[in-house]
SERO-4910 file (N, C-alpha, C, O; in steps of 0.05 Angstrom, whole numbers):
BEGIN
 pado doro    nc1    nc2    nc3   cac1   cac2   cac3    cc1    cc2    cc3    oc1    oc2    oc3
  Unk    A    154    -30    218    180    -42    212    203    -22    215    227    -29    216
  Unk    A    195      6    216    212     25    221    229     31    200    246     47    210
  Unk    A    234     26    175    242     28    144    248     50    142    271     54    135
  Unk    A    228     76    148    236    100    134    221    104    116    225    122    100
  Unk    A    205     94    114    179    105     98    156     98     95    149     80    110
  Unk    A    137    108     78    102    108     86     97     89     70    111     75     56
  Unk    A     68     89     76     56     66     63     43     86     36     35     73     16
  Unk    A     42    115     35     39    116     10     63    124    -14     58    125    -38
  Unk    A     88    129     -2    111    118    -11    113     91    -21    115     93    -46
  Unk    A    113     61    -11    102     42    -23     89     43    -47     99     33    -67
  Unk    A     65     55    -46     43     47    -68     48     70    -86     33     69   -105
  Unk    A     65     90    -86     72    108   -106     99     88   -123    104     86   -147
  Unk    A    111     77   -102    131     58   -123    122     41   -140    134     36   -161
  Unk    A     94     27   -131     85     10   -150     69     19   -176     68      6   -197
  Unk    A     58     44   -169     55     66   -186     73     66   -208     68     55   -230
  Unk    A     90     76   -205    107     79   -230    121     59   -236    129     61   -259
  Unk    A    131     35   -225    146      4   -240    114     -3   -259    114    -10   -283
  Unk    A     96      0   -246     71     -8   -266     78     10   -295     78      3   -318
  Unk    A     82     33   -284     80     63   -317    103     44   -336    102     40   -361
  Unk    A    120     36   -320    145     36   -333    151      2   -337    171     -8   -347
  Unk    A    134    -10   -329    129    -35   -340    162    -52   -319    179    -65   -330
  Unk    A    161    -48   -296    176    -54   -279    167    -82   -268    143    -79   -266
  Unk    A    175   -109   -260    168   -121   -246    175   -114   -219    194    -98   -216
  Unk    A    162   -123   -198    158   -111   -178    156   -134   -160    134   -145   -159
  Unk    A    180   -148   -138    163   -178   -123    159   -153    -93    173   -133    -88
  Unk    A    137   -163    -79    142   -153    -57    109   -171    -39     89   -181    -47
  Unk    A    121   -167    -14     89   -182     -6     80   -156     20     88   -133     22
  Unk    A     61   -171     37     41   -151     55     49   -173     83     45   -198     83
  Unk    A     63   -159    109     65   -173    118     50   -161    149     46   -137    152
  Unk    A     44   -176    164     30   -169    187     38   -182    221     54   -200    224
  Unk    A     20   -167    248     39   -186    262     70   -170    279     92   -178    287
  Unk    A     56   -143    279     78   -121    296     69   -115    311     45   -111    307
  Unk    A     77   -110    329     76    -97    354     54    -74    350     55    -60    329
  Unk    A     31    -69    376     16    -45    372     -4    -33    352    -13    -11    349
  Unk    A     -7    -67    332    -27    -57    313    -59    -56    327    -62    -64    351
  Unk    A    -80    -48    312    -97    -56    320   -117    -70    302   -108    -75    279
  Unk    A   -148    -78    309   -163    -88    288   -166    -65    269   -159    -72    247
  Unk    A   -170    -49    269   -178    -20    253   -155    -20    231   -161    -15    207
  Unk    A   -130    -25    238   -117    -26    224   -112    -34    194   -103    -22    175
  Unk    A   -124    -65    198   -127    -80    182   -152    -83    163   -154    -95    142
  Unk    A   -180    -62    185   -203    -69    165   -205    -40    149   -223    -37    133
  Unk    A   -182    -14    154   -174     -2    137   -156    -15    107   -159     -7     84
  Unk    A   -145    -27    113   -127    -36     89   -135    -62     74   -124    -75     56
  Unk    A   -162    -64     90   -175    -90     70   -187    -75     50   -184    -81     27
  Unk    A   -203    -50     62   -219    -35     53   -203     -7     24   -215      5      7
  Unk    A   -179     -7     29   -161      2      8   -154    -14    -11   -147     -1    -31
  Unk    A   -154    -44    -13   -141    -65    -28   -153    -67    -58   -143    -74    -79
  Unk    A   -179    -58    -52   -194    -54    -76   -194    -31    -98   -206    -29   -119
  Unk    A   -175    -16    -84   -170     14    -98   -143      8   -108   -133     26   -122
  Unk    A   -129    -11   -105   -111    -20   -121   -101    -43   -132    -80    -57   -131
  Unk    A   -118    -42   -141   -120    -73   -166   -104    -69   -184    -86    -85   -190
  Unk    A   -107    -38   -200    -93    -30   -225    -60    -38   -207    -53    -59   -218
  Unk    A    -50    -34   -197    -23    -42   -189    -18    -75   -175    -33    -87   -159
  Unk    A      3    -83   -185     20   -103   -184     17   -118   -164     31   -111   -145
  Unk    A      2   -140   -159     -6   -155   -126     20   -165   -120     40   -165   -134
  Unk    A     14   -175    -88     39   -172    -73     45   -211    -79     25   -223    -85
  Unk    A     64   -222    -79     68   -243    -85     53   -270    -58     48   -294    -61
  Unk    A     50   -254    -34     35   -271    -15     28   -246     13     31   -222      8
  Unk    A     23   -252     33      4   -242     48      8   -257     83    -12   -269     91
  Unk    A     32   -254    102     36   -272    119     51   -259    146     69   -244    142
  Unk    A     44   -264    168     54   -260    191     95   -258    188    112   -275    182
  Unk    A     98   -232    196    128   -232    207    141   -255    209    127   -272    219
  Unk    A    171   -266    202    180   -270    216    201   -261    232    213   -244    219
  Unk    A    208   -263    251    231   -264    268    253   -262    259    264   -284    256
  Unk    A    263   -246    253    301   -248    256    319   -243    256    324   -223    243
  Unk    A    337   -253    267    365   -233    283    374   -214    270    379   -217    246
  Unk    A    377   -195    281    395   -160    268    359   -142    261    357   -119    252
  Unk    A    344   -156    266    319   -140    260    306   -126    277    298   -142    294
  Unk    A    298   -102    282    293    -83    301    278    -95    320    279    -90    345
  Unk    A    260   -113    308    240   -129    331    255   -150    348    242   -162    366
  Unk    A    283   -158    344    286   -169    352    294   -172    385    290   -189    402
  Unk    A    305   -153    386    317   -145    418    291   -136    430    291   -125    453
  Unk    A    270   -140    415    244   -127    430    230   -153    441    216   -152    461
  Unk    A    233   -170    430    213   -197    435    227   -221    455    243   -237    445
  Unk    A    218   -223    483    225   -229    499    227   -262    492    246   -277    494
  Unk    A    194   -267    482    194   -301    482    196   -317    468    178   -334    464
  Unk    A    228   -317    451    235   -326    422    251   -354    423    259   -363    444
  Unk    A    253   -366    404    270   -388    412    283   -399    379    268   -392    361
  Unk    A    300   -410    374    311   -415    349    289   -433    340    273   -447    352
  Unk    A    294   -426    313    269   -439    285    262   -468    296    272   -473    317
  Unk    A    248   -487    285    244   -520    298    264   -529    280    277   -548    286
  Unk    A    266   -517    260    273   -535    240    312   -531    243    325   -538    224
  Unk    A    320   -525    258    351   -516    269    354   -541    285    376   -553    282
  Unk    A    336   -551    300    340   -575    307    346   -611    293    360   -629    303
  Unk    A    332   -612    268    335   -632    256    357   -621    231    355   -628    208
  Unk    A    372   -608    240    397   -598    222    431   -595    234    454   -598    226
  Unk    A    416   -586    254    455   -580    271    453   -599    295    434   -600    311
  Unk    A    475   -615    296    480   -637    324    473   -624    349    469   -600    352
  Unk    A    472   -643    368    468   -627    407    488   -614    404    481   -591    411
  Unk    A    508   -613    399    530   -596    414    531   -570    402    548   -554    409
  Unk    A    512   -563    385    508   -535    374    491   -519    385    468   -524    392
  Unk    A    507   -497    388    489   -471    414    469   -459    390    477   -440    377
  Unk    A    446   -469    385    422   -461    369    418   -424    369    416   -407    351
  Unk    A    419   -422    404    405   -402    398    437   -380    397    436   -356    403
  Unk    A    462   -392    390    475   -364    371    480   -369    338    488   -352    322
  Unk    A    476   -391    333    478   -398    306    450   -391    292    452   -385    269
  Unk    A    423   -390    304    408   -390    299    400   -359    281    408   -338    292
  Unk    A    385   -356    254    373   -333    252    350   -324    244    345   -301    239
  Unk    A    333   -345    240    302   -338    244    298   -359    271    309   -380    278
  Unk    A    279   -344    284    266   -357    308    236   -352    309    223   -331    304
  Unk    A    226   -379    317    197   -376    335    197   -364    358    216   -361    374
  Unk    A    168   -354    360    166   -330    385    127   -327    387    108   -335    373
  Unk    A    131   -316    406    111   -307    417    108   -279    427    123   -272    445
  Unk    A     88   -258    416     93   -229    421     71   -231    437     51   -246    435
  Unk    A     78   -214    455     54   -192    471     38   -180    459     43   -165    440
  Unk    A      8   -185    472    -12   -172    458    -13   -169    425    -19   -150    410
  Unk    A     -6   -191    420     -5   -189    387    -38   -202    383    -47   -217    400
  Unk    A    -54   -192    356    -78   -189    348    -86   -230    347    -67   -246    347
  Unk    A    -99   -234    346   -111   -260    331   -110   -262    309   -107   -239    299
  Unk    A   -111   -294    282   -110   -279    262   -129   -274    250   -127   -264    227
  Unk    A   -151   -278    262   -181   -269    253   -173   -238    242   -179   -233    219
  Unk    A   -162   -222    257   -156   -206    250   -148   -189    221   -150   -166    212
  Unk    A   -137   -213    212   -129   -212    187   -143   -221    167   -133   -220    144
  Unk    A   -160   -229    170   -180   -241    153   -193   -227    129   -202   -239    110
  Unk    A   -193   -208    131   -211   -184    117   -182   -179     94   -188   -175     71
  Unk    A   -161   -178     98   -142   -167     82   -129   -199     68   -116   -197     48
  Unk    A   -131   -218     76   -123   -241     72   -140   -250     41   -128   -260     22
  Unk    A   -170   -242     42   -184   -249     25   -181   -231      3   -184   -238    -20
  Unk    A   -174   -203     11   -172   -181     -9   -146   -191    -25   -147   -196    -49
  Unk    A   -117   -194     -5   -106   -197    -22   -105   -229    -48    -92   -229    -69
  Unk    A   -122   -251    -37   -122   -269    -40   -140   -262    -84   -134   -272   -105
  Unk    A   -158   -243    -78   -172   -232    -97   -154   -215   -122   -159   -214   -146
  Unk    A   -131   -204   -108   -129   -180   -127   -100   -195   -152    -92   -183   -172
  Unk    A    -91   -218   -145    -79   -232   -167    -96   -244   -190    -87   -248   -212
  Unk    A   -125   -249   -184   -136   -266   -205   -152   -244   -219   -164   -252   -238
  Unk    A   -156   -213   -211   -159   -196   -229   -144   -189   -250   -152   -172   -266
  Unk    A   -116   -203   -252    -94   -188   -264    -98   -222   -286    -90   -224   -309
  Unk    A   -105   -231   -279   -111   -267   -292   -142   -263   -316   -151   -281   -329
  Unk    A   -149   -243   -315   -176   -233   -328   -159   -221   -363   -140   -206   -368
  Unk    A   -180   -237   -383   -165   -220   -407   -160   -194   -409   -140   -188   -422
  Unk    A   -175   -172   -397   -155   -145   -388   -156   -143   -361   -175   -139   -345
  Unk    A   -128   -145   -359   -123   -137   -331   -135   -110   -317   -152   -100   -332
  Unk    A   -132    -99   -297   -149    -82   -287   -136    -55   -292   -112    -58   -293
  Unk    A   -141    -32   -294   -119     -5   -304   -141     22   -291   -165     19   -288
  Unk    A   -128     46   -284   -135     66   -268   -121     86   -289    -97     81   -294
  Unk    A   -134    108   -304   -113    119   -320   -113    145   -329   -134    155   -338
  Unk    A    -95    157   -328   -119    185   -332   -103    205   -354    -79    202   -360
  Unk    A   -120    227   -365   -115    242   -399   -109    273   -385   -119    277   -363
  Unk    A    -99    284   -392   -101    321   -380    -93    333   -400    -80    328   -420
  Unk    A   -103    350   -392    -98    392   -417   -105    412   -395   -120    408   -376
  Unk    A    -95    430   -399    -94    451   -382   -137    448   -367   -160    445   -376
  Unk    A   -124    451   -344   -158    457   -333   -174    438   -325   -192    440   -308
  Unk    A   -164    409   -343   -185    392   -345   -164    359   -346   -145    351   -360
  Unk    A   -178    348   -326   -162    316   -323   -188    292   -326   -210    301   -319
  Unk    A   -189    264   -337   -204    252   -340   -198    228   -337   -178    225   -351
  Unk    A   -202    212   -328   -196    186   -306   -220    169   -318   -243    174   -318
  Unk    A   -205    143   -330   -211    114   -339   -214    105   -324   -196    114   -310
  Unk    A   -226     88   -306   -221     71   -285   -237     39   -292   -261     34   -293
  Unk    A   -218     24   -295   -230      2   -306   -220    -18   -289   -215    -38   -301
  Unk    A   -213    -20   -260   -210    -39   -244   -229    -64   -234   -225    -87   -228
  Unk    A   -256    -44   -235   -267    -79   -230   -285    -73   -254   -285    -49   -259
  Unk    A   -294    -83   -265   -312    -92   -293   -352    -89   -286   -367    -91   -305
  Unk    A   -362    -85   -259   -380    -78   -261   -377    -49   -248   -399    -38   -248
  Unk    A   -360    -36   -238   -365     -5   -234   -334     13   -256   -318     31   -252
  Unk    A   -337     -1   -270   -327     14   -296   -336     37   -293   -356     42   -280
  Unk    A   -319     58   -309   -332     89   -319   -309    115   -316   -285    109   -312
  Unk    A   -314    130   -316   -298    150   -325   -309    171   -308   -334    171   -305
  Unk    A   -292    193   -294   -295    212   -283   -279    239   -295   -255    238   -294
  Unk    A   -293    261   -305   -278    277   -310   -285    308   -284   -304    317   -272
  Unk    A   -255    314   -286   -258    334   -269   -242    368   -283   -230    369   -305
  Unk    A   -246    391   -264   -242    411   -290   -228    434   -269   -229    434   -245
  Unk    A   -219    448   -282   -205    467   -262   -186    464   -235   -164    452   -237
  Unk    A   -197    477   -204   -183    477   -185   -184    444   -179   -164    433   -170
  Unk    A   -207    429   -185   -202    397   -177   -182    382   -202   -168    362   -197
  Unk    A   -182    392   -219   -160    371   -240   -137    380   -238   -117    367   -245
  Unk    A   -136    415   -225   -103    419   -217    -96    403   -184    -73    395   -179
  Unk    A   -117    402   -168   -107    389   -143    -97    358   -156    -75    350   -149
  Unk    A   -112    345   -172   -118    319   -165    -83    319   -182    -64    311   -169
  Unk    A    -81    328   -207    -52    325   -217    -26    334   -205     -4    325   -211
  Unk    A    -33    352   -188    -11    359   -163     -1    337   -143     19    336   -129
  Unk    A    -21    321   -145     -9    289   -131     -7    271   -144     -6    248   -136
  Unk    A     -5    278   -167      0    249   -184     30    231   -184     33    207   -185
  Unk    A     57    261   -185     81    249   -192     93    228   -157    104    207   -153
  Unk    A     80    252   -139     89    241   -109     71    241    -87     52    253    -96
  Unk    A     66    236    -68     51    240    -37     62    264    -32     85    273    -30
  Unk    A     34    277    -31     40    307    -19     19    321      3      0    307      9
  Unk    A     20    342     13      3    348     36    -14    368     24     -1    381      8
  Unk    A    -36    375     26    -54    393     28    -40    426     33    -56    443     25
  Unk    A    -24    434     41     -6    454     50     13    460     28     11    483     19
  Unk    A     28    446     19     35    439    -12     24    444    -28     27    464    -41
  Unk    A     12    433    -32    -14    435    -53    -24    466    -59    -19    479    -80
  Unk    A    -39    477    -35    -42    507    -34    -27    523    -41    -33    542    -55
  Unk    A      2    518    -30     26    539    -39     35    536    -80     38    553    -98
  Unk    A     35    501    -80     44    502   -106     31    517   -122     40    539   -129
  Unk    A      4    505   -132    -29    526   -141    -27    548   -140    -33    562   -159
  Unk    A    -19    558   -115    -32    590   -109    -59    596   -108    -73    612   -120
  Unk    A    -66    571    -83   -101    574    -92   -109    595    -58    -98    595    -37
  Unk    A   -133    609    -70   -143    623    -50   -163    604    -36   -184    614    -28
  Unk    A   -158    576    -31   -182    554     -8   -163    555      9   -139    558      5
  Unk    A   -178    552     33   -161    544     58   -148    520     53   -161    506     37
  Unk    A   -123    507     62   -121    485     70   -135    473     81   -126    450     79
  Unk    A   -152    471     91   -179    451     95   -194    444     81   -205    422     83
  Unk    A   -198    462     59   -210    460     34   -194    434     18   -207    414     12
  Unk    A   -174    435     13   -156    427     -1   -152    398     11   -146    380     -4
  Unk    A   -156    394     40   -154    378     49   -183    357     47   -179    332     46
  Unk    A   -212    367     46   -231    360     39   -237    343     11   -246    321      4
  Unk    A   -221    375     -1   -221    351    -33   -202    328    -43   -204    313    -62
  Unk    A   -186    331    -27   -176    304    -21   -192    276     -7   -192    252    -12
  Unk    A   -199    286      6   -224    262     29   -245    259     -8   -251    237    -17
  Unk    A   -248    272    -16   -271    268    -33   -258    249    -61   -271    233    -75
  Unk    A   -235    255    -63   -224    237    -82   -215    207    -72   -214    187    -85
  Unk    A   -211    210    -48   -204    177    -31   -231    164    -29   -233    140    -32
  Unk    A   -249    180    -24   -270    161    -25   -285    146    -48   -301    129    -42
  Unk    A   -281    151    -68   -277    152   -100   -260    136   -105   -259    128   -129
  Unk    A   -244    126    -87   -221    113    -88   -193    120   -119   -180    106   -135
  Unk    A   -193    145   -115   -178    154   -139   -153    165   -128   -134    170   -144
  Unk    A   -151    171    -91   -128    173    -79   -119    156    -61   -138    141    -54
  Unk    A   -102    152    -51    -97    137    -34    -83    166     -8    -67    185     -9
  Unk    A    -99    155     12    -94    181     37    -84    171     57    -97    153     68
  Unk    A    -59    177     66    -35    162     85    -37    191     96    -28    211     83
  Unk    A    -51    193    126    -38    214    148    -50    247    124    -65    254    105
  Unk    A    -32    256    139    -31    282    117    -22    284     90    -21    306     79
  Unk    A    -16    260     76      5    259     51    -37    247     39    -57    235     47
  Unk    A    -24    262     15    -44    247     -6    -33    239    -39    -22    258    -51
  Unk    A    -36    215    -54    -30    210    -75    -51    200    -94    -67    182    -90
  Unk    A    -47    213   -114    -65    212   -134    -62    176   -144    -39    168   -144
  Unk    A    -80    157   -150    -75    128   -158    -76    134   -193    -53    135   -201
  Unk    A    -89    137   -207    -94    134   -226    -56    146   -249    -39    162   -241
  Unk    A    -56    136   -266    -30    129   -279    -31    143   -307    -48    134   -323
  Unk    A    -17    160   -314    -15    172   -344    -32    151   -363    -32    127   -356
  Unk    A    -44    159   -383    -53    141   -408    -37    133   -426    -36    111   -437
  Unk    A    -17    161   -431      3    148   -446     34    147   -437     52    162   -430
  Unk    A     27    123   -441     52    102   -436     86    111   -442     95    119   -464
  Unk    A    100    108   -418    130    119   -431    142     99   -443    139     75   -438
  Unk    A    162    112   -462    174    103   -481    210     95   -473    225     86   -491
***
């Protein structure tokens, strides 16, 4: 969409309107230019690592419309249907018009979408459960310990101690890089290192890993005031 920012930017906002008891409307939309299947059976496959945060209000293909970057891009557009059973013949549709139907190039099937359709279709009626789902975590110097109570049969608690509970809290406030990380610390691991234990906490689903940026998911225990 070209916005100006990441997708773990995103999920760090929902991050903290959650801490701070923020409502939050926002939805997941799909259906741009140049995605691919991979795309999507990555972010089906993330949807589950964030339950503890705020579902999106729905889940639906782009639309079209005027002043929108896609728009001067999309050759085979035509004003909305519904512009027709509203403005007389003698109205030029397509300048009055500002959502339009279209047809993109090489755009995916929506089978495609299927895999994230159901995820997100799931992660509202977790929040419908007498406790909603929560990711949360305790620290003291050295040592961090993570609640994770999102889905109800892989409950449990992870504690971690030293150079891993200072990495993992070094991404908690923002998305940060492995490079960062090393300099903040002052740790003697390579950045590769650093970058590893990152891979090791995403798969754990305790980070969320966008590109080189990594953010810690899990949310203070105690609650601000």
């Amino acid at each position: 969409m070209r916005k100006g920012t990441r997708a773990s930017q995103n999920v760090n906002l929902l991050r903290w309107a959650r801490y701070y008891d923020i409502d939050v409307a926002w939805n997941i939309l799909w259906g741009f230019p140049s995605e691919t299947e991979s795309d999507y059976s990555e972010q089906a496959a993330i949807i589950p690592h964030l339950l503890h945060l705020q579902p999106p209000s729905c889940a639906s293909r782009i639309w079209l419309e005027r002043f929108s970057p896609l728009f001067g891009e999309v050759k085979d557009k035509r004003p909305e249907r519904s512009y027709g059973y509203v403005y007389p013949q003698h109205v030029e549709l397509e300048r009055v018009a500002y959502f339009f139907d279209y047809e993109m190039e090489g755009a995916l099937p929506d089978s495609a979408y299927a895999g994230v359709r159901r995820a997100v279709e799931d992660w509202p009626k977790a929040w419908l459960a007498d406790k909603p789902p929560t990711l949360t975590y305790w620290s003291a110097p050295g040592l961090v310990q993570i609640s994770d109570q999102r889905r109800p049969e892989h409950a449990g608690t992870y504690t971690f101690q030293d150079t891993l509970a200072d990495i993992y809290l070094a991404c908690s406030n923002r998305p940060t890089t492995a490079a960062a990380v090393q300099r903040q610390l002052g740790l003697e691991l390579p950045v590769e290192a650093v970058q590893e234990i990152f891979t090791e906490f995403g798969q754990r689903g305790l980070m969320f890993l966008d590109g080189q940026f990594a953010l810690a998911l899990a949310l203070p225990a105690i609650r601000a005031r």
